[in-house]
N, CA, C and O atoms as a DFTB+ gen file, in Angstrom:
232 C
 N C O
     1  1      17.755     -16.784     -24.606
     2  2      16.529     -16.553     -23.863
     3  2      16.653     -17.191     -22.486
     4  3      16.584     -18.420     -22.482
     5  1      16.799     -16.664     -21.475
     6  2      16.222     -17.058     -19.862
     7  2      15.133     -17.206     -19.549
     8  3      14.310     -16.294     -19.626
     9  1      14.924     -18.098     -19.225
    10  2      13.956     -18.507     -18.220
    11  2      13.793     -18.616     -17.191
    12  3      14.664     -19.330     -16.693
    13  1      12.847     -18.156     -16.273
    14  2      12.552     -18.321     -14.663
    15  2      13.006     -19.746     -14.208
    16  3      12.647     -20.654     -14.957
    17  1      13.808     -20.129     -12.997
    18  2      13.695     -21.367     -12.959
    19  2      12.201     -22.016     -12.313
    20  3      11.390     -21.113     -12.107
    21  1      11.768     -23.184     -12.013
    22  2      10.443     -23.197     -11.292
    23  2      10.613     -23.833     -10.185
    24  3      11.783     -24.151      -9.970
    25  1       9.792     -24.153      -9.344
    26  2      10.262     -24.930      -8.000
    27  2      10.156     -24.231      -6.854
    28  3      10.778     -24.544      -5.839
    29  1       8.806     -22.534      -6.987
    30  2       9.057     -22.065      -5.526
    31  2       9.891     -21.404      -5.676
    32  3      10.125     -21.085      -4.510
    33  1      10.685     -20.834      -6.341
    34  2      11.988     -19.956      -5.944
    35  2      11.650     -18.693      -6.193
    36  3      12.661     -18.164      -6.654
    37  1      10.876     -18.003      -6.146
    38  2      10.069     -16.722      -5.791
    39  2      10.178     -16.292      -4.707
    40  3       9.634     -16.777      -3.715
    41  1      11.211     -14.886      -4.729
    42  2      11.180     -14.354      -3.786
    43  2      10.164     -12.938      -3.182
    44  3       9.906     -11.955      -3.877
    45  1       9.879     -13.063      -2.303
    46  2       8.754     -12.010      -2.099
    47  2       9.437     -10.446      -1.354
    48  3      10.289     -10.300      -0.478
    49  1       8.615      -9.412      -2.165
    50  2       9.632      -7.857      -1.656
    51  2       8.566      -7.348      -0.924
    52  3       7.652      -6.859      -1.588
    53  1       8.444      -7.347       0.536
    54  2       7.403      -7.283       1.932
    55  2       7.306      -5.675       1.232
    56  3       6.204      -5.277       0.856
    57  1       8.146      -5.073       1.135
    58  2       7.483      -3.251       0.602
    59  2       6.730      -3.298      -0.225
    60  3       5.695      -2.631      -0.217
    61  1       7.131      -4.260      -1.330
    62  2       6.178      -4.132      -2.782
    63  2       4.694      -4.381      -2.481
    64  3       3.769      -3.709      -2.938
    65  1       4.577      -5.496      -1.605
    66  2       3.447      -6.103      -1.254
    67  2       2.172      -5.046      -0.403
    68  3       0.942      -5.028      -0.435
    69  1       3.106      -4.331       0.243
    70  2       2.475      -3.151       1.473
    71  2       2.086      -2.476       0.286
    72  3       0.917      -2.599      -0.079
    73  1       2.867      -1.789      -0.372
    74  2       2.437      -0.847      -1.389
    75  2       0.815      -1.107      -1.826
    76  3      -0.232      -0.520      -1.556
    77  1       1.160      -2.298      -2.646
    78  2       0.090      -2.895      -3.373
    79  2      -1.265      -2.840      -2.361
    80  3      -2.209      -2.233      -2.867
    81  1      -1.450      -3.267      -1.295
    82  2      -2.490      -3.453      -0.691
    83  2      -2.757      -1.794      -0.280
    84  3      -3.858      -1.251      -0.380
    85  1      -1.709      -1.230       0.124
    86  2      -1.836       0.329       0.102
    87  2      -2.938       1.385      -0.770
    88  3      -3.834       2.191      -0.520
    89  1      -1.950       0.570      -2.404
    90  2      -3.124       1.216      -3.239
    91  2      -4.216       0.380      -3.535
    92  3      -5.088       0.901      -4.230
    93  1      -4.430      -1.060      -3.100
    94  2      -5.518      -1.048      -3.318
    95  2      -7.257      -0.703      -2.105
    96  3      -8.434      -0.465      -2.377
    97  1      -6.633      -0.834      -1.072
    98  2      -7.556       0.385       0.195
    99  2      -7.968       1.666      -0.319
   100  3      -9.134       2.048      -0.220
   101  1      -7.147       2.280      -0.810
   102  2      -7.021       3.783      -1.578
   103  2      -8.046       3.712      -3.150
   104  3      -8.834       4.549      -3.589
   105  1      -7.549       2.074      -3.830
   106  2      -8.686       2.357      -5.007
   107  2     -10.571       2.192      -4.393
   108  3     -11.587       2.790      -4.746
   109  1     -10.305       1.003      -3.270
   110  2     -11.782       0.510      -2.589
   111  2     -12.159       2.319      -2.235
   112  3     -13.115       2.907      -2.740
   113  1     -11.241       2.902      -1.346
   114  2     -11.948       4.281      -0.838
   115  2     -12.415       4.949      -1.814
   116  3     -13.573       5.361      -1.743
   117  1     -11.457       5.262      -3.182
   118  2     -11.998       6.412      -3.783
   119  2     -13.401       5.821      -4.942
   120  3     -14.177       6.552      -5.558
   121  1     -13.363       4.322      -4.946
   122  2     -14.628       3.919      -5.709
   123  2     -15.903       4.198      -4.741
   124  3     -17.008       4.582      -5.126
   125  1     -15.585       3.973      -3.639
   126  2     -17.120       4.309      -2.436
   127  2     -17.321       5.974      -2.591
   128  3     -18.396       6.563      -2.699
   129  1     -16.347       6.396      -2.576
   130  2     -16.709       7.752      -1.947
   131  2     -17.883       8.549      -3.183
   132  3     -18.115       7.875      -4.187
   133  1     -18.500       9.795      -3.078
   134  2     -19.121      10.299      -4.410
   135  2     -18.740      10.978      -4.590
   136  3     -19.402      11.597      -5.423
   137  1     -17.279      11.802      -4.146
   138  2     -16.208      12.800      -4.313
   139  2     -15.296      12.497      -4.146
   140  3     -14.958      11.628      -3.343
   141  1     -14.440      13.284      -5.037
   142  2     -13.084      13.262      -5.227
   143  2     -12.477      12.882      -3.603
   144  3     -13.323      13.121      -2.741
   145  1     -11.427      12.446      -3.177
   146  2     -11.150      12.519      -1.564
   147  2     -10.199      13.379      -1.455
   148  3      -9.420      13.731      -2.341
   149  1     -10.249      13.734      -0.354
   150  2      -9.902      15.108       0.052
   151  2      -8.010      14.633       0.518
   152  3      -7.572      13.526       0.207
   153  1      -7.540      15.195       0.920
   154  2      -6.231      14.853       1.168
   155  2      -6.197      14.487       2.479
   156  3      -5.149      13.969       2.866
   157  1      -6.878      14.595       3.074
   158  2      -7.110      14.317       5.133
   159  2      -7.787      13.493       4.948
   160  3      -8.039      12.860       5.974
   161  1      -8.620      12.874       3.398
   162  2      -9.180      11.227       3.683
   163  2      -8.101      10.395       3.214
   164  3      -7.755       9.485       3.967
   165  1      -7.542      10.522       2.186
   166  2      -6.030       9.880       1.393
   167  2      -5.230       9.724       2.689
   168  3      -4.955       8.581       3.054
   169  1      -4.984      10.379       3.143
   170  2      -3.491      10.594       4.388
   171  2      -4.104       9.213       5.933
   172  3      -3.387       8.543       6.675
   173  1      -5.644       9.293       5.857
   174  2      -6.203       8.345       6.220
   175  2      -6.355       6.964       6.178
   176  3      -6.156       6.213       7.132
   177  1      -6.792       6.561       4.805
   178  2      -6.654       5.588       3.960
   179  2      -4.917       4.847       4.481
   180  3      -4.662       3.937       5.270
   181  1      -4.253       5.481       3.866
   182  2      -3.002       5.223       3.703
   183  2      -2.070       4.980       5.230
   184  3      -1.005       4.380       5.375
   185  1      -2.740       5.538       6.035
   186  2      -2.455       5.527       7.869
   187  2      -1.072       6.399       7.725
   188  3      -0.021       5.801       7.956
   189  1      -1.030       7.543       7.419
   190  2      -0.027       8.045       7.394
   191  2       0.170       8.762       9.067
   192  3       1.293       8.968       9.526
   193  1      -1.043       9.066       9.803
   194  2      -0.599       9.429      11.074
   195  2       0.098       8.491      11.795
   196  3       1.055       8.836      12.489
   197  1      -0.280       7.283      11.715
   198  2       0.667       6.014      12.124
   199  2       1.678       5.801      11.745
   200  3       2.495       5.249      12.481
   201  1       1.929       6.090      10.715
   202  2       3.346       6.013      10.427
   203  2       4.345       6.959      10.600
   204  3       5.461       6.862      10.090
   205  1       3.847       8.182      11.547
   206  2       4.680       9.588      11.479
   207  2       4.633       8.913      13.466
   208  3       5.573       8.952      14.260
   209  1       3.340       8.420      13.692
   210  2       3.805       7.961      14.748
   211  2       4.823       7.187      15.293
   212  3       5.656       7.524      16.133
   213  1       4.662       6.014      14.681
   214  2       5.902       4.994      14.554
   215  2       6.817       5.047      14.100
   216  3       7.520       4.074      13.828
   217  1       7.110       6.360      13.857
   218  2       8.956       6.798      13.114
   219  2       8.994       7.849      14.438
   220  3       9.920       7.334      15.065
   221  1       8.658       8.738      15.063
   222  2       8.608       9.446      16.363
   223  2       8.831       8.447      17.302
   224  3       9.696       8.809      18.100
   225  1       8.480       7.546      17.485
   226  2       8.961       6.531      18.869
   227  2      10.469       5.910      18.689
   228  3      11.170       5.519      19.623
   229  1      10.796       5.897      17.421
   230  2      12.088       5.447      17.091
   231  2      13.807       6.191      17.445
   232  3      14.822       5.614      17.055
């Protein structure tokens, strides 16, 4: 059996983390909304025009 060692040695994965806060904006939106969201509010949520932006400047 292994065990984690302890002491802080947790490393953090900056994508995993984006993700996570990703879906959780996306769960806050679709609990407010009183409909399903549309795919032009999702693509919103998620800042996907920003990110088609910021891969175009590259």
């Amino acid at each position: 059996m292994r065990v984690a060692p302890g002491g802080g040695t947790a490393v953090q994965d900056h994508v995993a983390l984006a993700e996570i806060e990703l879906c959780g904006e996306l769960i806050i939106a679709a609990s407010a909304a009183e409909e399903r969201l549309s795919l032009e509010s999702i693509d919103e949520v998620l800042r996907v025009a920003e990110e088609r932006e910021t891969a175009g400047r590259e």
